[in-house]
NUTI-889101 format. One record per residue (C-alpha): residue number from 1; x, y, z. Coordinates in steps of 0.001 Angstrom, whole numbers, plus 500000, padded with zeros to 6 digits. Example, Ala and Ser with C-alpha at 12.3 -4.5 7.8 and 13.67 -1.06 7.14 Angstrom:
2
R   num       c1       c2       c3
R     1   512300   495500   507800
R     2   513670   498940   507140
***
This chain:
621
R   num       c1       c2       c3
R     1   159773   704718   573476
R     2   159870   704976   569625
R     3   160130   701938   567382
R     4   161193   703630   564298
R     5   160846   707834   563697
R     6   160625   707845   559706
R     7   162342   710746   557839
R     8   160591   713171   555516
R     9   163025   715449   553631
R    10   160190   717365   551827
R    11   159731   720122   554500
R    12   163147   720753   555019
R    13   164342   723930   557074
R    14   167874   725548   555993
R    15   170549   724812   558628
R    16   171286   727383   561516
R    17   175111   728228   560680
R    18   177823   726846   557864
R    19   179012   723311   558720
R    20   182657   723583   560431
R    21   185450   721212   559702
R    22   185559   717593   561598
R    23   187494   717968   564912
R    24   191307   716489   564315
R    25   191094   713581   566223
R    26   194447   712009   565442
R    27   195280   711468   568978
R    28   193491   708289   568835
R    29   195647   707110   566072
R    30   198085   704086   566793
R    31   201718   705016   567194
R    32   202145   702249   563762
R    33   198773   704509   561616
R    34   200814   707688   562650
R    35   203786   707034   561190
R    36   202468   705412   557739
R    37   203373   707132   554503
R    38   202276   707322   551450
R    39   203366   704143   549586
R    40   206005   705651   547100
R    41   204890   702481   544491
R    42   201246   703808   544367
R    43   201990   707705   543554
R    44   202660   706209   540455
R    45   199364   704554   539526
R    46   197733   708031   538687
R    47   199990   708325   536221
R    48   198747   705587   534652
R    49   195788   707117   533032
R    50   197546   709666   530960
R    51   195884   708940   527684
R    52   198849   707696   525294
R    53   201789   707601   527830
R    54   204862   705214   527772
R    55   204440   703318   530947
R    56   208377   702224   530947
R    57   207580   702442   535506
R    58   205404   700405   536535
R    59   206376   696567   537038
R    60   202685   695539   535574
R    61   202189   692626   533693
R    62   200831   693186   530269
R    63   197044   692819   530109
R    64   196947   691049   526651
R    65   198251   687703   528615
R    66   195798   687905   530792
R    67   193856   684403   529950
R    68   190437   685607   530038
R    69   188571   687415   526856
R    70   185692   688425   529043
R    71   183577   688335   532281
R    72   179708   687181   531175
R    73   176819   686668   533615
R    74   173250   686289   534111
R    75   171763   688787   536581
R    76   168488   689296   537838
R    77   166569   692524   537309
R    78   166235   694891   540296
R    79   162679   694582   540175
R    80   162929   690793   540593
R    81   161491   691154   544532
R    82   158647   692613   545666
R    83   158773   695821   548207
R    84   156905   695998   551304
R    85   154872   699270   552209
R    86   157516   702117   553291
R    87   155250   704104   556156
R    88   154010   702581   559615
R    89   150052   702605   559399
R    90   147258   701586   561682
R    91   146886   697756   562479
R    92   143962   697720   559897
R    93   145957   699309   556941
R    94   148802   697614   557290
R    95   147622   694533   557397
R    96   145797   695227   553882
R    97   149198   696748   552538
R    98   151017   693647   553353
R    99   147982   691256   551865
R   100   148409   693268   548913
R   101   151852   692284   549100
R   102   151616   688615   548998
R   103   152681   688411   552505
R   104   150695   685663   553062
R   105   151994   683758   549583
R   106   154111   680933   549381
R   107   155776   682443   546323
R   108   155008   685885   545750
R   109   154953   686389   542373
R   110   158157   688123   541009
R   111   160129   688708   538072
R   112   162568   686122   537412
R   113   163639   687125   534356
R   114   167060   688406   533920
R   115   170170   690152   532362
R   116   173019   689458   530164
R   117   176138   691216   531559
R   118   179450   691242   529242
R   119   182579   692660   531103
R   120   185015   693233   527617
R   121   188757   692479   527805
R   122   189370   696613   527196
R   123   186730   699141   527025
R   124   186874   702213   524824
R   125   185070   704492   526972
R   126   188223   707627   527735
R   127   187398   708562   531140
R   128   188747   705902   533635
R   129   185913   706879   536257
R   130   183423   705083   533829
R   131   185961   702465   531908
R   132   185197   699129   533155
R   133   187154   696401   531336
R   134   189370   693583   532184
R   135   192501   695871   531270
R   136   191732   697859   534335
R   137   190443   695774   536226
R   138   192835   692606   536544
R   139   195718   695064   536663
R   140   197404   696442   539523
R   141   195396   699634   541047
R   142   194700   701840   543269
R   143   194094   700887   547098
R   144   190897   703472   547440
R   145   189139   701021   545034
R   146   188544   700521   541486
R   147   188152   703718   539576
R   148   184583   702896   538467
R   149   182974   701185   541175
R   150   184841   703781   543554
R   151   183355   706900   541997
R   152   179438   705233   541895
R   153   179499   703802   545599
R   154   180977   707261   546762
R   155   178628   709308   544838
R   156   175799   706716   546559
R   157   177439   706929   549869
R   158   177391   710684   550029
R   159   174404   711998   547900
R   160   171929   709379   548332
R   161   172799   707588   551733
R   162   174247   710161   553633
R   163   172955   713686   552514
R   164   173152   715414   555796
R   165   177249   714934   557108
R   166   177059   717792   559328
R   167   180401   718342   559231
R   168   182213   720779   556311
R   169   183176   718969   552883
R   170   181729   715508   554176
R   171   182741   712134   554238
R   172   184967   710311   552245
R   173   184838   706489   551476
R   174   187633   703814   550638
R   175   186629   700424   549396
R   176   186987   697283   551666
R   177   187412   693401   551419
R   178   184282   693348   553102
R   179   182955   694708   556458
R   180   185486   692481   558178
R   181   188143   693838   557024
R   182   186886   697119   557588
R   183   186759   696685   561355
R   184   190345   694811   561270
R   185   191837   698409   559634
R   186   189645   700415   561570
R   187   191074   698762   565165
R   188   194523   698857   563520
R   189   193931   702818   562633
R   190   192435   703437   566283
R   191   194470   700995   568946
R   192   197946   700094   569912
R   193   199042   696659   570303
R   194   199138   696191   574047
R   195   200833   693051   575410
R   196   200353   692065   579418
R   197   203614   691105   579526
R   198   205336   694389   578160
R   199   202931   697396   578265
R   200   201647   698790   581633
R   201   197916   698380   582917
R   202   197089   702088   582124
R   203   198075   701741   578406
R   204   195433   699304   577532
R   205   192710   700222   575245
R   206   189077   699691   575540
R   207   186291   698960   573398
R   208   182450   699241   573808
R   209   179813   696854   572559
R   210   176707   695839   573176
R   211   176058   693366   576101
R   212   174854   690996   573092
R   213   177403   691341   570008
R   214   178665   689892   566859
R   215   181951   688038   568052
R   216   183771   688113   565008
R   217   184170   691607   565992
R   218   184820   690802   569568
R   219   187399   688265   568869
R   220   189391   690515   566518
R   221   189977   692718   569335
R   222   191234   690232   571600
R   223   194666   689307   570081
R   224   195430   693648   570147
R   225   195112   693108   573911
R   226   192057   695415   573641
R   227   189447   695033   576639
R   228   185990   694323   575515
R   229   183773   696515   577614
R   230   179800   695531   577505
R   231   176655   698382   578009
R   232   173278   697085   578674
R   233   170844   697051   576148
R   234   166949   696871   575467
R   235   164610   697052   572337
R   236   166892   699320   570546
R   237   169841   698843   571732
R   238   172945   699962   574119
R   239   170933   702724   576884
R   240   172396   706125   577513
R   241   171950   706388   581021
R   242   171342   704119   584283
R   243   172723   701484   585831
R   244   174889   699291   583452
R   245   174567   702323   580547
R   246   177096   704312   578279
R   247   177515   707100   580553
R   248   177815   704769   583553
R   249   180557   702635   582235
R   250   182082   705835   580922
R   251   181790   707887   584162
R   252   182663   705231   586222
R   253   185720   703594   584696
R   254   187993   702050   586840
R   255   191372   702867   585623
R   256   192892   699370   587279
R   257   191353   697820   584128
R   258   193347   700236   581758
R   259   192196   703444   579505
R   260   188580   704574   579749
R   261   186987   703058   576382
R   262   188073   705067   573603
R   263   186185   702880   570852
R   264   182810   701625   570759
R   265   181697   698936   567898
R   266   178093   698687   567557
R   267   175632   697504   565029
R   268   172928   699814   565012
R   269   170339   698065   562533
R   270   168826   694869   563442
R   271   171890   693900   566113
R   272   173793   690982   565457
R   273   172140   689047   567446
R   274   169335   690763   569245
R   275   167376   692771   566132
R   276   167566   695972   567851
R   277   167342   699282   566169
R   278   168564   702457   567264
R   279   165955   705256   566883
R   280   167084   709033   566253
R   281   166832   710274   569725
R   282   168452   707411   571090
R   283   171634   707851   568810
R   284   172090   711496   569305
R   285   171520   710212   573093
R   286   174414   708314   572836
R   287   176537   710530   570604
R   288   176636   713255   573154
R   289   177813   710832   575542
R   290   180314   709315   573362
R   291   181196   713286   572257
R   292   181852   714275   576066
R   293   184235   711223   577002
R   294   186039   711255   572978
R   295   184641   708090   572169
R   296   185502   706862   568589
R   297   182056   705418   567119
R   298   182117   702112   564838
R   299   179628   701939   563346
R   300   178874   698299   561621
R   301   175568   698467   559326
R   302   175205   695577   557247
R   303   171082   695366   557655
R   304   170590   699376   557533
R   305   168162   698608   554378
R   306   166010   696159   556882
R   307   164133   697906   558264
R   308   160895   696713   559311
R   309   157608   699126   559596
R   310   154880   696549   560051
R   311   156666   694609   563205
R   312   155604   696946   565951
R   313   151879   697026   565041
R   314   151867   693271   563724
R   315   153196   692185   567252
R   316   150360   694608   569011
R   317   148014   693154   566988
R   318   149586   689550   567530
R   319   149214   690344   571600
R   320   145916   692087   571615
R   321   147898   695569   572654
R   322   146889   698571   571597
R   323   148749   700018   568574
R   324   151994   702284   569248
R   325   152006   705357   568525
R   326   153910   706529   565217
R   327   157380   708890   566286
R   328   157285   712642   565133
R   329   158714   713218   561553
R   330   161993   713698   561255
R   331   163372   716351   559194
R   332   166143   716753   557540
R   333   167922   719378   555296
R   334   168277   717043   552069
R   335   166398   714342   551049
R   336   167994   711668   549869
R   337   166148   711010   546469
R   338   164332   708087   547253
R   339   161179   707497   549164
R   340   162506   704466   550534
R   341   166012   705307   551905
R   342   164077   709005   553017
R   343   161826   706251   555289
R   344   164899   704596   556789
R   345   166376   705242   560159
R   346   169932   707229   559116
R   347   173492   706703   560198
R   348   175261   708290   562951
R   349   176845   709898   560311
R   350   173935   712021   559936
R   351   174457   713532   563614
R   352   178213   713668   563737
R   353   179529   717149   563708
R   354   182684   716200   565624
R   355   183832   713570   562657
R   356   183932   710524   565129
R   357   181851   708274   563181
R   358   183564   705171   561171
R   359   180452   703373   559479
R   360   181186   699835   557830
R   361   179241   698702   554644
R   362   179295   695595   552918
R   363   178006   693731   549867
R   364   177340   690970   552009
R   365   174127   690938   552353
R   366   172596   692853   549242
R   367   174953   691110   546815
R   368   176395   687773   548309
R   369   179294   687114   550918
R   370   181114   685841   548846
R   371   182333   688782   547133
R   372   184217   689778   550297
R   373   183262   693519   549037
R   374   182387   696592   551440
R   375   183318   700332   551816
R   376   184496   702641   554990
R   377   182626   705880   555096
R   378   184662   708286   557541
R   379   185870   711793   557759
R   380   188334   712258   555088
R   381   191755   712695   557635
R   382   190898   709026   559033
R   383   190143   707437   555261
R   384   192719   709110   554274
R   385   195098   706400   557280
R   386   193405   703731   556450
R   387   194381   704011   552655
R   388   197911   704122   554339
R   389   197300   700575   555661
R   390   195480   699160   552932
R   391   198400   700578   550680
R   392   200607   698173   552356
R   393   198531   694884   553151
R   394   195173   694152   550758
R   395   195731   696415   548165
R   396   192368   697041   546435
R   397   189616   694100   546663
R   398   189245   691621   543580
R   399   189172   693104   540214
R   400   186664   689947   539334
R   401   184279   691516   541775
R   402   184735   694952   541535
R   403   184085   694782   537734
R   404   181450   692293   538351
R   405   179439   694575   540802
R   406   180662   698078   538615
R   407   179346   696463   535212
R   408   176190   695551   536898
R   409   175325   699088   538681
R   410   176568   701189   535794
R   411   176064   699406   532658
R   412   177403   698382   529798
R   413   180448   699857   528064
R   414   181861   701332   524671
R   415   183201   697700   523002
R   416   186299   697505   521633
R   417   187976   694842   519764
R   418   186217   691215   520306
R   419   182847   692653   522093
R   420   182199   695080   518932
R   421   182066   691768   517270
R   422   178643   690815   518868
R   423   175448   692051   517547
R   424   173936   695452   518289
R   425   170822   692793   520036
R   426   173664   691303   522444
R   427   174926   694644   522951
R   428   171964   696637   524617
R   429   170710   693519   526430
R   430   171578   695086   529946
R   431   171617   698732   530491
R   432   172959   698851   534112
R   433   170816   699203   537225
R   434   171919   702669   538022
R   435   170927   704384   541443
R   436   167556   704077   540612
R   437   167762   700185   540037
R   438   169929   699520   543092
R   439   167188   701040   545497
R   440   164592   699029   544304
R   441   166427   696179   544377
R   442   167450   696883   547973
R   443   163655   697183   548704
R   444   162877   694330   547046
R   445   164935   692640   549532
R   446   163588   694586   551701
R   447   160055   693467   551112
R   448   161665   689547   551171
R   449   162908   689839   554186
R   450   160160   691712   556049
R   451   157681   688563   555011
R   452   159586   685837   556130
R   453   160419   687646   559478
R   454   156458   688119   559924
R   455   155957   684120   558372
R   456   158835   683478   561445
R   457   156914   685440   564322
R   458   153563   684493   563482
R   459   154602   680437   564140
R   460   156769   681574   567718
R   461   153824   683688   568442
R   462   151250   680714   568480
R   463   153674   678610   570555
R   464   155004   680961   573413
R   465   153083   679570   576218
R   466   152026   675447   577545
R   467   148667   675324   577820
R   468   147581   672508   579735
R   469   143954   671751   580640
R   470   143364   670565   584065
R   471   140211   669330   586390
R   472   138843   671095   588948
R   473   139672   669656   592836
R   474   135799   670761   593984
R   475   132876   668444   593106
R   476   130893   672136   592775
R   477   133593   673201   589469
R   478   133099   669743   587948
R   479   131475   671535   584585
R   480   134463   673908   584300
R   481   138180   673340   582253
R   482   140702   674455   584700
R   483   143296   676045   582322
R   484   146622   677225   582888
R   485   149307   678896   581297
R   486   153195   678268   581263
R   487   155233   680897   579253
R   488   158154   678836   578097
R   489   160112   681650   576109
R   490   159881   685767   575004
R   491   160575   687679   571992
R   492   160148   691009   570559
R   493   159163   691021   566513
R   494   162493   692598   564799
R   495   162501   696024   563662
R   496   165350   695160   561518
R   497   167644   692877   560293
R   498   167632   689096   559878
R   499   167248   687775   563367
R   500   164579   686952   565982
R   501   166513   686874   569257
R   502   164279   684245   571730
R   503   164340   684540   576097
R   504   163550   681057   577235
R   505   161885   681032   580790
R   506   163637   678103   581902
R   507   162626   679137   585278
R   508   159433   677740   583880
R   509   160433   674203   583719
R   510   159505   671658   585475
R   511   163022   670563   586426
R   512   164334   674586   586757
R   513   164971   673631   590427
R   514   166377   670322   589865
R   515   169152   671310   586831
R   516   170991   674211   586741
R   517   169823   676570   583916
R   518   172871   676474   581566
R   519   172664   672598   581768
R   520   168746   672731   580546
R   521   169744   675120   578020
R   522   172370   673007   576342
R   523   170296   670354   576505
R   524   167047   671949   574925
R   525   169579   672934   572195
R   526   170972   669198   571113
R   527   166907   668101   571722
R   528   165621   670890   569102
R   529   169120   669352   566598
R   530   166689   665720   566607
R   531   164349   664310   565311
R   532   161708   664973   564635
R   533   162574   668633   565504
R   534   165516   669058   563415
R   535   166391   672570   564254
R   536   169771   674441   564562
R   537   169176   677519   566495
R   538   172195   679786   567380
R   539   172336   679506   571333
R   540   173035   682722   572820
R   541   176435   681869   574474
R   542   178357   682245   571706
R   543   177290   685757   571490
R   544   178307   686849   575400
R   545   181501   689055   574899
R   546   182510   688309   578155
R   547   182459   685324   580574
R   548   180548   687408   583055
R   549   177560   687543   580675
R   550   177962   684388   579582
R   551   177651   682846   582721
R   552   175463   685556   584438
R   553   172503   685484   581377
R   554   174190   684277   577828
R   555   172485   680730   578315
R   556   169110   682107   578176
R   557   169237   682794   574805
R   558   168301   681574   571433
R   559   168961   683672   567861
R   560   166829   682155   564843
R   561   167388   683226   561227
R   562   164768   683520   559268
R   563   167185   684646   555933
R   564   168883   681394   555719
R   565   166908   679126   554518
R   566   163843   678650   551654
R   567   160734   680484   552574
R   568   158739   677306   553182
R   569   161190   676164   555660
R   570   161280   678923   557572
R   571   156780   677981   558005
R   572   158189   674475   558895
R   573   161153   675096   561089
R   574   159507   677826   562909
R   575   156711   675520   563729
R   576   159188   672479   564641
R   577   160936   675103   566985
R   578   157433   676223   569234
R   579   156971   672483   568800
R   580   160219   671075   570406
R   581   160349   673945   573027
R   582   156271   672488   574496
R   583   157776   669133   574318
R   584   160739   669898   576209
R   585   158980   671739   578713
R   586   156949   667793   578977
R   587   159333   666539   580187
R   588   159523   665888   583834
R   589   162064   663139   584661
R   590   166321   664062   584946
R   591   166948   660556   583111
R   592   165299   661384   580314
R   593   167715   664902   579837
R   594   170453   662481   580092
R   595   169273   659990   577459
R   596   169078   663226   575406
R   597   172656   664014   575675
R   598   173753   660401   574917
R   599   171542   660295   571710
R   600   173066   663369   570696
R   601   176003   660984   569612
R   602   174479   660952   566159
R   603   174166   664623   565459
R   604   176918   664159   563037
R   605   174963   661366   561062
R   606   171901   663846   560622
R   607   173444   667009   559869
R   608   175641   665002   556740
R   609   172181   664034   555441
R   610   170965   667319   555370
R   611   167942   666943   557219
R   612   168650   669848   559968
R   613   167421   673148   559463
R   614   169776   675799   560449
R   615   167742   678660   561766
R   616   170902   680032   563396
R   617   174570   679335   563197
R   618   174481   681067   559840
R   619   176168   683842   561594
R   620   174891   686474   558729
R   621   177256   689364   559139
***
């Protein structure tokens, strides 16, 4: 089974026949997306641009009140991280690409210098798709996005990200107040309301996730009265076929429990919370599948730029397993530019000729979360819906951020008035990132990411089993060390993402057949919150979408983060974490769990001096 098949867009072969339009799916739209219009108050915005009209229509307040003169900022440069070698090598090689790049440095050197960024209060620059000014940008606009920001993440979206839309015209994007709120419109676009009480059985909607998921999602869907339908995963992610698969659930629905699933939300880089990552074959696998039965795919993607090429040979290495072997090349027709997002495992946009695929991004993770900032990439009939219902409830996101984000992608802009003011040197300080810029600073991060998850795995990897040296019953073995082994918990290192997603054997401990495992589990977690473990690790119950998983297997489970927190923690916590686990697995006596749980009273105390380290309830998505 392939890790990882890495894309080379150099050999490309023309395509077989012209693309055909994306299937009209519209039958999956709710009975309230139907029936939106267009919002009669926003046909007027594009109006609004008319160099040198008389806006006497629009009930906008005038932009010289606004109280600020501009937006200024410090920003680092995108080559402020270092990357991480793009291709998957031998154990040898790799290893000496990933010396070379100070994996094994506390602080890899990097350039911490930075940028001066100067938003003006109005911009002379005439066309609006490259006028970014506090005029535009604080003023009422259009609900597809801010003119500026729109036009560069769309032209990234669909040249650089997503070459190869099979279907005819491509995709089309609309800005988003993060991924969030993506998947709140998207479920709002897609499902009916269904109410127990009112609505029969067989109107109920379904949606697919993995049997592991990010419950934000999850718990969204709840309130809509939409069942939450779980498919068995592995290493990569949800399985196609067999017991517990896609096409099982699918084939197999039981129509007692409502409609057969006609949604499926999955994160297909670096799972929230398991790390998995969907390989080519497996998504065009599933596709099919979710083709056959009219499944709508969601696709959520905030880690698609961490991907991780050294993990599968680092954790052969790491086990003393022999190397995997690389996946074939894939081709496609166009490349998209850039070595490094040509390397990456592509969207299931990239393999969706029906037009099924909704894909979520967010600035959550490249930028910060707090700029609640994203984008919907879709065929342009269900974009075009969801502008309906962002028309009529967020509007566009923040002009701060938009600006913020546009200024520092694109550059800086014609002055006007006050900013012509400042010297030519203040000026030209910042030129703007441009495409260029932003992919190298996503593989910079990239390269951040990938060392801290090896820093992480390295420490678990040293502390998975209890070795315990015993002597020999026979007089005739008195020179020999009996030794034996106790494997007290599992992992795979991530191919993706920001997680390491942990199996404790608690069938392993000494008192498995004493205490029932759920008890030992929340027990080990308040042990690892105190001294002198200090470590918060996500337990993997709040990540069961349903009580039947929860119960069945969710209390096996541990997620760790290794983003979080500063590099040299994660060294320390990931050490405290192997550490605590062996000295749980010491002890042998019930009392002693209890005592556990009483001095767990002052949890509170620690965690309001700062002394735990949270390796997992940063829920990073």
């Amino acid at each position: 089974m392939a890790d990882f098949e890495y894309i080379n867009g150099a050999d490309a072969s023309p395509p077989a026949s012209e693309p055909k339009p994306p299937l009209d799916l519209s039958h999956h739209f709710s009975r309230v997306t139907a029936a939106r219009t267009t919002s009669s108050v926003k046909e007027f915005y594009k109006f609004f641009q008319i160099p040198g009209i008389g806006n006497l229509a629009g009930g906008l307040p005038n932009a010289s009140f606004f109280p600020y003169d501009t937006l200024e900022a410090q920003i680092a440069r995108p080559e402020r991280f270092n990357p991480t070698p793009n291709d998957p090598s031998s154990q040898d090689e790799l290893s000496k690409k990933l010396g070379a790049a100070s994996i094994a440095d506390k602080k890899p050197s990097q350039d911490t210098s930075s940028a001066h960024l100067v938003i003006p209060h109005s911009s002379a620059a005439p066309n609006p798709m490259q006028k970014i000014d506090l005029t535009t940008a604080l003023q009422y606009g259009q609900a597809q996005g801010y003119p500026p920001l729109y036009s560069f993440i769309r032209q990234f979206a669909l040249q650089n990200l997503h070459p190869n839309v099979p279907y005819k015209d491509g995709a089309e994007i609309i800005l988003t107040c993060g991924s969030t709120d993506g998947f709140g419109k998207t479920i709002e676009a897609l499902s009916n309301v269904w109410s127990e009480e009112r609505d029969w059985i067989r109107e109920r909607p379904g949606i697919l996730c993995e049997e592991f998921a990010y419950m934000n999602a999850v718990q969204a869907c709840r309130p809509r009265g939409i069942a939450v339908v779980p498919v068995k995963i592995d290493l990569e992610g949800m399985i196609p076929t067999g017991p517990g698969s896609l096409e099982d659930v699918l084939e197999n629905w039981d129509d007692s429990k409502g409609q057969r699933p006609h949604m499926m939300y999955t994160v297909t880089i670096g799972q929230n919370p398991t790390s998995g990552t969907l390989s080519i074959q497996r998504r065009k696998e599933l596709y099919a599948i979710c083709s056959k039965y009219d499944v709508m795919i969601i696709e959520d993607d905030p880690y698609w730029y961490l991907q991780f090429p050294s993990a599968a040979a680092l954790q052969a290495e790491a086990r003393n397993e022999p190397a995997p072997k690389p996946a074939p090349a894939h081709v496609f027709e166009n490349s998209t530019g850039y070595p490094f997002l040509d390397s990456l495992v592509p969207s299931y946009l990239n393999f969706d000729p029906d037009g099924r695929v909704v894909r979520l991004d967010t600035f959550s993770k490249t930028v910060a979360p707090g700029c609640r900032l994203g984008w919907i990439t879709a065929q342009p009939a269900i974009i075009e819906r969801i502008l309906r219902i962002t028309e009529t409830s967020t509007q566009q996101p923040s002009g701060f951020v938009q600006s913020m984000i546009a200024e520092m992608v694109m550059g800086p802009q014609p002055a006007a008035a006050e900013f012509s003011k400042k010297s030519k040197r203040e000026q030209l300080t910042f030129s703007g990132w441009q495409t260029a810029g932003w992919v190298r600073w996503l593989e910079g991060l990239r390269g951040t990411y990938e060392r801290r998850m090896n820093r992480m795995c390295t420490h678990l990897e040293e502390g998975r089993f209890y070795v315990k040296q015993g002597t020999p019953t026979k007089a005739a073995d008195s020179e020999w060390a009996v030794i034996s082994k106790t494997k007290m918990y599992s992992f795979d290192w991530p191919r993706g993402g920001m997680f390491v997603w942990i199996q404790m054997h608690f069938e392993t401990h000494p008192l498995f057949k004493q205490v029932p495992g759920a008890k030992l589990a929340r027990t080990l977690w308040i042990f690892l919150t105190m001294k002198p473990n200090l470590v918060l690790a996500a337990p993997g119950a709040i990540f069961s979408p349903t009580p039947e998983i929860l119960e069945e297997k969710g209390w096996q489970f541990f997620r760790l983060c290794f983003a979080a927190v500063e590099e040299e923690e994660v060294d320390k916590s990931s050490k405290r974490f192997a550490q605590g686990v062996r000295a749980f697995w010491m002890i042998k006596d019930k009392k002693d769990l209890e005592d556990i749980e009483t001095e767990s009273a002052g949890l509170e105390a620690e965690t309001a001096r700062g002394e735990l380290a949270d390796l997992g309830l940063s829920m990073a998505c």
